[in-house]
PyMOL Python script that loads the backbone (N, CA, C, O; Angstrom):
from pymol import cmd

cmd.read_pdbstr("""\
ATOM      1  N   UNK A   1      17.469 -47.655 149.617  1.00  0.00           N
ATOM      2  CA  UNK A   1      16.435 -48.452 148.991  1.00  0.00           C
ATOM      3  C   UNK A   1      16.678 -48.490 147.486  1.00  0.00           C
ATOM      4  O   UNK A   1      17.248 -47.639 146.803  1.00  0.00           O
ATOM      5  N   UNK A   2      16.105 -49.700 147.086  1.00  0.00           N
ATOM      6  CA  UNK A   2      16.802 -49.707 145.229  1.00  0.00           C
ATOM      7  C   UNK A   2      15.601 -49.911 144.648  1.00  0.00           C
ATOM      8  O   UNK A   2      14.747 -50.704 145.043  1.00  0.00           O
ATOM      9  N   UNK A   3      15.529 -49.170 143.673  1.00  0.00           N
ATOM     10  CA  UNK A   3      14.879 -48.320 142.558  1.00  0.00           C
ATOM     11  C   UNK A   3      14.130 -49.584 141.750  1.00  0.00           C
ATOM     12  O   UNK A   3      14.647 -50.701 141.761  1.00  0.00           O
ATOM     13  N   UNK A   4      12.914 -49.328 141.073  1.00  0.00           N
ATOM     14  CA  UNK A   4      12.414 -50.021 140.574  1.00  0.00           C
ATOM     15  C   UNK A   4      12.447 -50.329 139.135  1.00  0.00           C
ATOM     16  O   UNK A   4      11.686 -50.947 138.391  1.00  0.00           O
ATOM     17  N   UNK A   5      13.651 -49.658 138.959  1.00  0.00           N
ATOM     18  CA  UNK A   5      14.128 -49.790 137.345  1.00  0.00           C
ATOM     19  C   UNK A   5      15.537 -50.397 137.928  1.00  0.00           C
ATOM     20  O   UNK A   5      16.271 -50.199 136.959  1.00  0.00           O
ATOM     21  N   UNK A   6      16.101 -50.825 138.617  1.00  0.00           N
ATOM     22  CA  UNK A   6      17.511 -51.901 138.967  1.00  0.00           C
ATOM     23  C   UNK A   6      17.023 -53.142 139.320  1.00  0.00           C
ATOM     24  O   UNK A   6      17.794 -54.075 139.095  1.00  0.00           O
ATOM     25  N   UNK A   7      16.008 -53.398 139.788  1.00  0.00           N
ATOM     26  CA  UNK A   7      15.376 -54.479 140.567  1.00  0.00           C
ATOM     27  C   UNK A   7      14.896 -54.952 139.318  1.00  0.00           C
ATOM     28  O   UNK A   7      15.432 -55.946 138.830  1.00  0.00           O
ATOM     29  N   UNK A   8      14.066 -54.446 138.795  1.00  0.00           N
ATOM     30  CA  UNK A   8      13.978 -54.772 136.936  1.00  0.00           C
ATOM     31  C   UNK A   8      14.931 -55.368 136.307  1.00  0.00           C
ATOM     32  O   UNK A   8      14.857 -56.473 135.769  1.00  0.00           O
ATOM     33  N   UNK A   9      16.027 -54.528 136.361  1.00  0.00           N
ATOM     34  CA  UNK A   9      17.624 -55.119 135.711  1.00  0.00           C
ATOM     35  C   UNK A   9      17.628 -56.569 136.039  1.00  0.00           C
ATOM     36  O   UNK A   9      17.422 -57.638 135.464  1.00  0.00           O
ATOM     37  N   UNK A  10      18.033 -56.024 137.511  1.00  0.00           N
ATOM     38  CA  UNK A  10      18.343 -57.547 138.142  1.00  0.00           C
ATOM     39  C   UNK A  10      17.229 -58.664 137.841  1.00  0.00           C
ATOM     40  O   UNK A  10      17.611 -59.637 137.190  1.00  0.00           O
ATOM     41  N   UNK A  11      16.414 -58.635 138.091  1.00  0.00           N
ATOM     42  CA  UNK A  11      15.386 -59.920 137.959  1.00  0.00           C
ATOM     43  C   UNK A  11      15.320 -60.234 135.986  1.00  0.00           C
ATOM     44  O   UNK A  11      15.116 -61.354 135.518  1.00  0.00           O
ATOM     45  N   UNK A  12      15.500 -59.212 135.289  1.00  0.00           N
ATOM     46  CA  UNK A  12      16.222 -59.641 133.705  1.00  0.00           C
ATOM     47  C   UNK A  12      17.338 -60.317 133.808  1.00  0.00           C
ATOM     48  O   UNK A  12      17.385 -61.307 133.077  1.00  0.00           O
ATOM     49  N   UNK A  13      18.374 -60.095 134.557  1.00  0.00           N
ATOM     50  CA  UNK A  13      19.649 -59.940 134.066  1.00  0.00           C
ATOM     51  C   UNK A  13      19.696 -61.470 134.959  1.00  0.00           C
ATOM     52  O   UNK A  13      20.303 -62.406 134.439  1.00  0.00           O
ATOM     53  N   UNK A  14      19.181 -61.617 136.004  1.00  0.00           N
ATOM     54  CA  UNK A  14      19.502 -62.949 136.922  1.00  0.00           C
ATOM     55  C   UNK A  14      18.299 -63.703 136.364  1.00  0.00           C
ATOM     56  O   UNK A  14      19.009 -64.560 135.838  1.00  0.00           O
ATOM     57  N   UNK A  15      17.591 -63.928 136.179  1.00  0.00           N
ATOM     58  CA  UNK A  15      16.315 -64.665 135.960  1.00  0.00           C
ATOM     59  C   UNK A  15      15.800 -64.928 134.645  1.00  0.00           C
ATOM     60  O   UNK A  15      16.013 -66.009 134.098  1.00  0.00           O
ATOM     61  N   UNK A  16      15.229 -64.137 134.178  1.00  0.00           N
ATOM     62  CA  UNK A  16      14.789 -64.579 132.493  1.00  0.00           C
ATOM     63  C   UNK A  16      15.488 -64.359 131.839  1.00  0.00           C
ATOM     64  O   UNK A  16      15.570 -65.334 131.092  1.00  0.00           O
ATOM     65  N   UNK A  17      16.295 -63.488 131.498  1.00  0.00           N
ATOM     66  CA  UNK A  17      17.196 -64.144 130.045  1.00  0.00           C
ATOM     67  C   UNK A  17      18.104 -64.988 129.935  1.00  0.00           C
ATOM     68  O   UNK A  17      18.625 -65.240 128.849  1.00  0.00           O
ATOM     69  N   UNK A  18      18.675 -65.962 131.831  1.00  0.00           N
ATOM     70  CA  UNK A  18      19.344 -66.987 131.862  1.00  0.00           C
ATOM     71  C   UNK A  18      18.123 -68.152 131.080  1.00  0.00           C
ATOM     72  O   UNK A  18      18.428 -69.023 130.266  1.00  0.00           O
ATOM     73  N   UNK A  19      16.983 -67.914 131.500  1.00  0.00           N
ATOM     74  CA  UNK A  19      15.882 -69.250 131.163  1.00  0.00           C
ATOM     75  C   UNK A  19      15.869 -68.928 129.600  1.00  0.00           C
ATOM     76  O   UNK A  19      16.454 -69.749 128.894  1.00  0.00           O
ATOM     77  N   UNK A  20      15.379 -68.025 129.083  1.00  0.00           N
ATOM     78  CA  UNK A  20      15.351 -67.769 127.660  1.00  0.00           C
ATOM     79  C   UNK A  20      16.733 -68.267 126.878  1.00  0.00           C
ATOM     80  O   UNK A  20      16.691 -68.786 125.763  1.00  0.00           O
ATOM     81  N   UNK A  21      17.653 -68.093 127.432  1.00  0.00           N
ATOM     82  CA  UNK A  21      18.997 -68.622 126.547  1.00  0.00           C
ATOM     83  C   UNK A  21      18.898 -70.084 127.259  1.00  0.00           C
ATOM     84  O   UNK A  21      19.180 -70.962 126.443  1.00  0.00           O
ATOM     85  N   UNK A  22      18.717 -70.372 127.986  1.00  0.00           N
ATOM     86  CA  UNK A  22      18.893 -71.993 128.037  1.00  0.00           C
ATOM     87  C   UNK A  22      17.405 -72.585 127.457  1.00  0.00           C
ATOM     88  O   UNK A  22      17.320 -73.813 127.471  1.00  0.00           O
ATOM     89  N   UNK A  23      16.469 -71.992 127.055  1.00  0.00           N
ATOM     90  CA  UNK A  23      15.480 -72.663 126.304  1.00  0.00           C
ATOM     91  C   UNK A  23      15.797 -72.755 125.173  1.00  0.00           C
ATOM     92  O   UNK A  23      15.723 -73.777 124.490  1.00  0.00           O
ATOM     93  N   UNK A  24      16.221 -71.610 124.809  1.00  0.00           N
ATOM     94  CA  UNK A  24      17.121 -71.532 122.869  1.00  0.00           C
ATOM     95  C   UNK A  24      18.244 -72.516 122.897  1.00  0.00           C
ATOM     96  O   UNK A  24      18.666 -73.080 121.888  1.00  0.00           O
ATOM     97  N   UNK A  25      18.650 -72.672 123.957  1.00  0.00           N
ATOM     98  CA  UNK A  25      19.823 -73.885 123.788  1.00  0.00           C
ATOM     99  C   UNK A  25      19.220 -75.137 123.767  1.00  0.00           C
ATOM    100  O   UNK A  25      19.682 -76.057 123.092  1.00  0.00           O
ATOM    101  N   UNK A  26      18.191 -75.247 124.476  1.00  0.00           N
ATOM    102  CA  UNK A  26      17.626 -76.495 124.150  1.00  0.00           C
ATOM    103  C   UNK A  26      16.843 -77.187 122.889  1.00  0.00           C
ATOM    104  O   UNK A  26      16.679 -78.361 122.559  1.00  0.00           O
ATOM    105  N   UNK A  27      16.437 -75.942 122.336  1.00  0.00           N
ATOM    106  CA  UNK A  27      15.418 -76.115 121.002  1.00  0.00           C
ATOM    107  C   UNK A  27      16.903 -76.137 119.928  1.00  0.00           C
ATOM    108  O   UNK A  27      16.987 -76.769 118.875  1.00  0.00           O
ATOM    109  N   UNK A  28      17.898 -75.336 120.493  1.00  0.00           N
ATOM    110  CA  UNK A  28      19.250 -75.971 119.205  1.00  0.00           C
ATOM    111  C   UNK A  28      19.236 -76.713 118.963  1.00  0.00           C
ATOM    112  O   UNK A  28      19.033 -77.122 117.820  1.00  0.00           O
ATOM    113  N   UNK A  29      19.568 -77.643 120.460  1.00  0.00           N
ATOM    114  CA  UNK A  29      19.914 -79.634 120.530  1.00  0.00           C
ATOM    115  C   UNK A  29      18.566 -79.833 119.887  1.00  0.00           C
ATOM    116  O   UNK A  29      18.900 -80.451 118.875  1.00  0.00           O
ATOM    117  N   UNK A  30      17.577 -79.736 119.841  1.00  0.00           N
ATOM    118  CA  UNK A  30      16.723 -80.982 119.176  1.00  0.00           C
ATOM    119  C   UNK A  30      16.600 -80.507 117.763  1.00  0.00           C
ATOM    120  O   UNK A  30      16.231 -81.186 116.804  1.00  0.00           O
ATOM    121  N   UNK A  31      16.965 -79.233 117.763  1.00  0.00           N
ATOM    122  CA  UNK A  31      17.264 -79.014 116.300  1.00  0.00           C
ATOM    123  C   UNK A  31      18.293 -79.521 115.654  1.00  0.00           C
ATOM    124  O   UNK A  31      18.053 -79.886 114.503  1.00  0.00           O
ATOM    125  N   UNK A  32      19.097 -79.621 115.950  1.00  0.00           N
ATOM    126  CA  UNK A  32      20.768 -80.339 115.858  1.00  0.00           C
ATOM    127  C   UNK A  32      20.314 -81.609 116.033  1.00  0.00           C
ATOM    128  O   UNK A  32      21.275 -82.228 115.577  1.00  0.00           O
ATOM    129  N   UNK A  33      19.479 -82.489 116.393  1.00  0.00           N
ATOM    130  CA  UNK A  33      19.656 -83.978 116.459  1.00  0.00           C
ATOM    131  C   UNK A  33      18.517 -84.366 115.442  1.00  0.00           C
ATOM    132  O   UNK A  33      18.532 -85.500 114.962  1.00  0.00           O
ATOM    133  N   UNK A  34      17.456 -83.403 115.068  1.00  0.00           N
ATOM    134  CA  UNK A  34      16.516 -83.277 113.588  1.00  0.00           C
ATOM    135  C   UNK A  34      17.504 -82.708 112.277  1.00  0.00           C
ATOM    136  O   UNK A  34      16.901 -82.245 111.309  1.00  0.00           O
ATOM    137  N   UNK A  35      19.001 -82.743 112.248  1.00  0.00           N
ATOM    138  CA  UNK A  35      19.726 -82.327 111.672  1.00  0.00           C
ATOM    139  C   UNK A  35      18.946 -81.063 110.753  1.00  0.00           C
ATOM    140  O   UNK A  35      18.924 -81.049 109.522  1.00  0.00           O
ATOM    141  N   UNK A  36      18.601 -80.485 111.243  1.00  0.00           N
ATOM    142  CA  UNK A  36      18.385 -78.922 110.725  1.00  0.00           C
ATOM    143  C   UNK A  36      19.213 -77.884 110.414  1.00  0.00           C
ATOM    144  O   UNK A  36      20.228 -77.512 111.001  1.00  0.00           O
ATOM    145  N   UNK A  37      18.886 -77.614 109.807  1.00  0.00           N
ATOM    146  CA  UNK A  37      20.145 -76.495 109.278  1.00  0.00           C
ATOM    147  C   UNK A  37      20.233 -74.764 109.998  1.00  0.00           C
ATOM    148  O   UNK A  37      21.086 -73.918 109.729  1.00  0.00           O
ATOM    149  N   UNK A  38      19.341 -74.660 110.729  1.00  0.00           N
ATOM    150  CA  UNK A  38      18.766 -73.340 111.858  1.00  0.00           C
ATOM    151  C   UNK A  38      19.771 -73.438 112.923  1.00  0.00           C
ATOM    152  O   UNK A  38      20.357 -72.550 113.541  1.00  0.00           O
ATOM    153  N   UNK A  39      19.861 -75.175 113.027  1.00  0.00           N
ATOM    154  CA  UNK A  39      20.140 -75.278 114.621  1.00  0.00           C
ATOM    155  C   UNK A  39      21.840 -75.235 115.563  1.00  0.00           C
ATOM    156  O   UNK A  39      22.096 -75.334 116.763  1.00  0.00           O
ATOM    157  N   UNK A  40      22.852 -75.016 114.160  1.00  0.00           N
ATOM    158  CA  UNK A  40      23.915 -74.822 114.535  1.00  0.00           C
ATOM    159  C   UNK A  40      23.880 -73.032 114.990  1.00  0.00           C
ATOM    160  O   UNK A  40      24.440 -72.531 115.965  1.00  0.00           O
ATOM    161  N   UNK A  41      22.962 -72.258 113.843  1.00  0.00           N
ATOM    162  CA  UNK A  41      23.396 -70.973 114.209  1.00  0.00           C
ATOM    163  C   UNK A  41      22.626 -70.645 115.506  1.00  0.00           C
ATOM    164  O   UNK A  41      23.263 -70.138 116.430  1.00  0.00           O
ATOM    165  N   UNK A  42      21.379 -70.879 115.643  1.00  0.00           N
ATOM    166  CA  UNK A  42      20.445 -71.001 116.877  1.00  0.00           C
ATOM    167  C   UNK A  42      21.724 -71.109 117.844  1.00  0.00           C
ATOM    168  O   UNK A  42      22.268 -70.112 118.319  1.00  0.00           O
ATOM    169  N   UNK A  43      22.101 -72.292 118.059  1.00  0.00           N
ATOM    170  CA  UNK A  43      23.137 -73.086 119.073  1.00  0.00           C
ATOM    171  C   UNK A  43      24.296 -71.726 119.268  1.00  0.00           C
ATOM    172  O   UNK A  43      24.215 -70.990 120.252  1.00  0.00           O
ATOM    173  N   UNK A  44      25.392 -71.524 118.152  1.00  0.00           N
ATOM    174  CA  UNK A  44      25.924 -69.925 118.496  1.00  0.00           C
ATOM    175  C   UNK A  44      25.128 -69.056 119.289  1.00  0.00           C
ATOM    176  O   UNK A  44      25.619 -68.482 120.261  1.00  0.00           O
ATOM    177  N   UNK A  45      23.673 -68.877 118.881  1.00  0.00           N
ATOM    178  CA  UNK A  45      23.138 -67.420 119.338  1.00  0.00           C
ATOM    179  C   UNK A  45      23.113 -67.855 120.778  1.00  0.00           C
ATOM    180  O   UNK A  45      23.668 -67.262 121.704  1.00  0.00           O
ATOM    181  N   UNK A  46      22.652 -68.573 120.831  1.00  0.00           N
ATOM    182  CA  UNK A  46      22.615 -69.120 122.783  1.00  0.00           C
ATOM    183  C   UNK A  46      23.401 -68.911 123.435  1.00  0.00           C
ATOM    184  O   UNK A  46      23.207 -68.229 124.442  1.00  0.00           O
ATOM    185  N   UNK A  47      24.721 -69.462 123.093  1.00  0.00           N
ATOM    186  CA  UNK A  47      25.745 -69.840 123.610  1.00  0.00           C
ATOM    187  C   UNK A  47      26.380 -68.136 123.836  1.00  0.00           C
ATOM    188  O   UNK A  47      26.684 -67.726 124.956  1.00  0.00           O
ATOM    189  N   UNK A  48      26.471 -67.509 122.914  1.00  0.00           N
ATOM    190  CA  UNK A  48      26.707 -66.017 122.607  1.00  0.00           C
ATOM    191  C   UNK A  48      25.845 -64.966 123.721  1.00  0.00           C
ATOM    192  O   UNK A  48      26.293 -63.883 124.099  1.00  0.00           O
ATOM    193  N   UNK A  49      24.675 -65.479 124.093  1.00  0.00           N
ATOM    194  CA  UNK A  49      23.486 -64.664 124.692  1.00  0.00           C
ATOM    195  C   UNK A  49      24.153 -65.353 126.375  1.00  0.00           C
ATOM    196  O   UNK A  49      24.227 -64.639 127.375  1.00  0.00           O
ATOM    197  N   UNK A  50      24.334 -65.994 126.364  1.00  0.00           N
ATOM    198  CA  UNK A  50      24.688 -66.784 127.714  1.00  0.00           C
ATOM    199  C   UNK A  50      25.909 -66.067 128.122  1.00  0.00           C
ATOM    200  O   UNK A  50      25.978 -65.373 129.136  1.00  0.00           O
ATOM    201  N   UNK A  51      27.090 -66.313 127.095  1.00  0.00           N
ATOM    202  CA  UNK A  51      28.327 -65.153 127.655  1.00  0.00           C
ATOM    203  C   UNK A  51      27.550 -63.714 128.106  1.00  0.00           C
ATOM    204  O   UNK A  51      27.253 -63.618 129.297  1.00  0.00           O
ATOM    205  N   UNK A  52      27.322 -62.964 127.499  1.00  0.00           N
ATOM    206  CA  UNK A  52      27.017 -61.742 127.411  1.00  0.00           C
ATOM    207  C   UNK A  52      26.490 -61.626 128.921  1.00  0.00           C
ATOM    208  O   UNK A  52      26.983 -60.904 129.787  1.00  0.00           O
ATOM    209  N   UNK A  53      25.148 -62.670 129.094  1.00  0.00           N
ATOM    210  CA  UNK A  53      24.260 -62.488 130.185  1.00  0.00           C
ATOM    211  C   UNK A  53      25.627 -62.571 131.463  1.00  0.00           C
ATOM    212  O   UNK A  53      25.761 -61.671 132.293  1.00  0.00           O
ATOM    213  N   UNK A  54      26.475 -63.702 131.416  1.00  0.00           N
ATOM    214  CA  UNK A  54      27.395 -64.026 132.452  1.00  0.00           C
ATOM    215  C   UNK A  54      27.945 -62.938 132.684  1.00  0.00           C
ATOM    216  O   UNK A  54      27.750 -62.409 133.778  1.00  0.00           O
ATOM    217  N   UNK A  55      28.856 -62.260 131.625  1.00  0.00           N
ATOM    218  CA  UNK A  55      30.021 -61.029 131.686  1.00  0.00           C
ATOM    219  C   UNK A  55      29.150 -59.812 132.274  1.00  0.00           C
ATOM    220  O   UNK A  55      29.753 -59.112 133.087  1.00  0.00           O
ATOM    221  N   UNK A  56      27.562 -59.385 131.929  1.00  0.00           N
ATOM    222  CA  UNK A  56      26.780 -58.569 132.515  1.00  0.00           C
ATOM    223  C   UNK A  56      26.614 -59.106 134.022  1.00  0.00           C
ATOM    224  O   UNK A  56      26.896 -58.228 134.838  1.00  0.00           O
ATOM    225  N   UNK A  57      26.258 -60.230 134.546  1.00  0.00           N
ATOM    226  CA  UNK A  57      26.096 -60.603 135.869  1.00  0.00           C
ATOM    227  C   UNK A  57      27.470 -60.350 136.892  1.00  0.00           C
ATOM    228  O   UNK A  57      27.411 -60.077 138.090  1.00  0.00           O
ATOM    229  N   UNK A  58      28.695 -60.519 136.083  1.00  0.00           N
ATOM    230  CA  UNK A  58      30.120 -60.845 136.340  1.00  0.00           C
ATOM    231  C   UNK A  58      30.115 -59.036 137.206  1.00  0.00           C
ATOM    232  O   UNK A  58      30.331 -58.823 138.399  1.00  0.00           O
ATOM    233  N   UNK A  59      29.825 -58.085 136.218  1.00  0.00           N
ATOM    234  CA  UNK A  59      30.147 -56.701 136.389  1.00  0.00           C
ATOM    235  C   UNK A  59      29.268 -56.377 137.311  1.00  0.00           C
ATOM    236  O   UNK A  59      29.698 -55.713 138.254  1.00  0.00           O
ATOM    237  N   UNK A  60      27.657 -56.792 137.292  1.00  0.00           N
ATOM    238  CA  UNK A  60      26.654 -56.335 138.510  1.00  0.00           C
ATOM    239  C   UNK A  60      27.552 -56.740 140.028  1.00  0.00           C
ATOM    240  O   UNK A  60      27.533 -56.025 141.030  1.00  0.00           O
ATOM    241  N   UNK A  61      28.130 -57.734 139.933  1.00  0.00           N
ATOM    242  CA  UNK A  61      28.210 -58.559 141.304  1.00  0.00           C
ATOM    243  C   UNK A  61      29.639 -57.670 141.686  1.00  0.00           C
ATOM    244  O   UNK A  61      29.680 -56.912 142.655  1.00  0.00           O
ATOM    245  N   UNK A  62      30.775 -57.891 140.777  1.00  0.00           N
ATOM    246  CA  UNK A  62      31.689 -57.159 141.119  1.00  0.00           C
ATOM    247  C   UNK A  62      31.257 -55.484 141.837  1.00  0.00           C
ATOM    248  O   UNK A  62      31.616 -55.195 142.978  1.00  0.00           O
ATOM    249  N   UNK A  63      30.489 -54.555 140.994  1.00  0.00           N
ATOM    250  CA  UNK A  63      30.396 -53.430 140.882  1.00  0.00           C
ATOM    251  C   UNK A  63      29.573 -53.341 142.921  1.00  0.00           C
ATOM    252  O   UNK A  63      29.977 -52.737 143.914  1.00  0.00           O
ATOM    253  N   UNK A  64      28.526 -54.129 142.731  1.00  0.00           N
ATOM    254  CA  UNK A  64      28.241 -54.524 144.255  1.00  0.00           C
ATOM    255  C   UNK A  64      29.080 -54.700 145.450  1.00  0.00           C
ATOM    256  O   UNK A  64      28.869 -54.132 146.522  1.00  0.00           O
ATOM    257  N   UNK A  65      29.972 -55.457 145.228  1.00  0.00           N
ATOM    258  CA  UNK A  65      31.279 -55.561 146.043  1.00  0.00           C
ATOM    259  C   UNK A  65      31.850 -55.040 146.236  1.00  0.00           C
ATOM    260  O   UNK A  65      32.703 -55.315 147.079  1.00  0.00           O
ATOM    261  N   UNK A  66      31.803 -53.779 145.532  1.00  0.00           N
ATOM    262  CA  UNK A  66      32.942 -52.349 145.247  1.00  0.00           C
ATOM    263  C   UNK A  66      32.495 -51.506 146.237  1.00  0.00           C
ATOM    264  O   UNK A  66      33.207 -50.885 147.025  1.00  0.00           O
ATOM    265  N   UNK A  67      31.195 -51.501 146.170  1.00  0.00           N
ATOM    266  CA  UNK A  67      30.136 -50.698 146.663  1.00  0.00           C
ATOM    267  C   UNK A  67      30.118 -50.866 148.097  1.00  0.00           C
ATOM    268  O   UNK A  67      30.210 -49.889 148.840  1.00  0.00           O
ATOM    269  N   UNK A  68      29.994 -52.145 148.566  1.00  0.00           N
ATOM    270  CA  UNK A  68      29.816 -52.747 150.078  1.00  0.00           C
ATOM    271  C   UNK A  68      31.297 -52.705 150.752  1.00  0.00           C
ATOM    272  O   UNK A  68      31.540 -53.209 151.849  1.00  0.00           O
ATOM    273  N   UNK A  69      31.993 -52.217 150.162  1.00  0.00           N
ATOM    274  CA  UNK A  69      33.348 -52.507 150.528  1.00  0.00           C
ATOM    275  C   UNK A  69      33.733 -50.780 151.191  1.00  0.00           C
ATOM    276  O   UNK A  69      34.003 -50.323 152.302  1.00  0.00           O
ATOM    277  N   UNK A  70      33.545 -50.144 149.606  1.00  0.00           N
ATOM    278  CA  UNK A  70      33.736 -48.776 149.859  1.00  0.00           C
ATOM    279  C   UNK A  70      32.796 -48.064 151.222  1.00  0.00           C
ATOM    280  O   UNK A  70      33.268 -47.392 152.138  1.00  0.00           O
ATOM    281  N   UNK A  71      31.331 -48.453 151.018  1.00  0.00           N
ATOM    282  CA  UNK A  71      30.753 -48.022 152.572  1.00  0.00           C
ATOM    283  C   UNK A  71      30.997 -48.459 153.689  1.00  0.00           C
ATOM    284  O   UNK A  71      30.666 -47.778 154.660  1.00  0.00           O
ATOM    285  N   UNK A  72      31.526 -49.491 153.841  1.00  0.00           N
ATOM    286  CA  UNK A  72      32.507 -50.690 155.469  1.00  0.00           C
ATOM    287  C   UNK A  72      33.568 -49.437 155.474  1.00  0.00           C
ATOM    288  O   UNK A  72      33.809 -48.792 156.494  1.00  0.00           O
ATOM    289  N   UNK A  73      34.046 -49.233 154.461  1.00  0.00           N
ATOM    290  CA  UNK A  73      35.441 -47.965 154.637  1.00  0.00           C
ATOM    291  C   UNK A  73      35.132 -46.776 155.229  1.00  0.00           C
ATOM    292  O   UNK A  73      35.801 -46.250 156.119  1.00  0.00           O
ATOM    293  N   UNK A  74      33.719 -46.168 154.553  1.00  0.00           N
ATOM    294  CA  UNK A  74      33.557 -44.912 154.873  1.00  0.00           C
ATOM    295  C   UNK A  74      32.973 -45.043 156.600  1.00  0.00           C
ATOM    296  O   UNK A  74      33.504 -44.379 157.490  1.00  0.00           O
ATOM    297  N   UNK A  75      32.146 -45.729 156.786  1.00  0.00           N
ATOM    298  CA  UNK A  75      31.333 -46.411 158.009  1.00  0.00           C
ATOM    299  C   UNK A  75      32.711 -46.240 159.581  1.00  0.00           C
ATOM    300  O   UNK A  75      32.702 -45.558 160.605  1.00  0.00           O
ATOM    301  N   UNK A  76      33.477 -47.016 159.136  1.00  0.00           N
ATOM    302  CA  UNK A  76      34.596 -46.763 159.845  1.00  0.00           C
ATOM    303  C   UNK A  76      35.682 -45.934 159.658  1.00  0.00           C
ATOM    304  O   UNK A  76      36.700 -45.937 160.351  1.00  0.00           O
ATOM    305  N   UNK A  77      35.439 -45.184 158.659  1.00  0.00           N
ATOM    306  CA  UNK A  77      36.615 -43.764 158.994  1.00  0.00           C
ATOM    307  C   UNK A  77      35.930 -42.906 159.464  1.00  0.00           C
ATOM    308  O   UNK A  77      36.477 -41.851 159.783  1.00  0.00           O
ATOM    309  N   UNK A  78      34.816 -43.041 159.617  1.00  0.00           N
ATOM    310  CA  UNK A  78      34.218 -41.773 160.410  1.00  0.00           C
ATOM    311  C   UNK A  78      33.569 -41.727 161.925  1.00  0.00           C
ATOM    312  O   UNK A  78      33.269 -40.698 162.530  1.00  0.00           O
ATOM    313  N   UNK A  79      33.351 -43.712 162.622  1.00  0.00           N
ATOM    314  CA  UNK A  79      33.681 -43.775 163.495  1.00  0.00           C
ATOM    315  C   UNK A  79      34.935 -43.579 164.537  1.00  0.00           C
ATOM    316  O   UNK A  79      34.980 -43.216 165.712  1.00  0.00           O
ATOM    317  N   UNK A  80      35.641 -43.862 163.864  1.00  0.00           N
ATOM    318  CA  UNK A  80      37.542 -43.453 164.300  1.00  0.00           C
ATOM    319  C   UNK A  80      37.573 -41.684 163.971  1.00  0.00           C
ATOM    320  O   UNK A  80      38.646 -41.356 163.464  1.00  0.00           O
ATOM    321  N   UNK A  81      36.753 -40.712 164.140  1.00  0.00           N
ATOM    322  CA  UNK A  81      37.483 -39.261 164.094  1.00  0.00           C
ATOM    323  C   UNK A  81      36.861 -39.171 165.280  1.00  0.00           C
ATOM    324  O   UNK A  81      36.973 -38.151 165.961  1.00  0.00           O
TER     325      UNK A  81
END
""", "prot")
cmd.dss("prot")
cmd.show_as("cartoon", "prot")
cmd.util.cbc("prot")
cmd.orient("prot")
């Protein structure tokens, strides 16, 4: 059973801070088309917050796979003794 501080993670890490960086990306563009001067660096921070969030999602999912893989292994080496 998974813990109520990972389920936390996850619903951050998959859910709101994808919406929060694509809302900041959106308030860039209309900042960027009000030619503002906020809205190029805004536009970096997004874009920057979006990698980060991806490369963090990239490692949850991998690290999962590692996981489901390694117990299919153990599951069946210990049916076969």
């Amino acid at each position: 059973m998974r813990g109520t501080t990972r389920d936390l993670d996850d619903r951050l890490g998959y859910g709101l801070s994808p919406l929060v960086a694509y809302a900041t990306t959106l308030a860039a563009a209309i900042l960027l088309f009000e030619r503002s001067a906020i809205g190029p660096p805004l536009l970096a921070g997004a874009l920057m917050l979006l990698l980060l969030i991806n490369i963090r999602n990239a490692w949850d999912l991998t690290l999962f796979f590692a996981q489901q893989q390694n117990e299919r292994k153990r599951e069946s080496g210990s049916t076969q003794s």
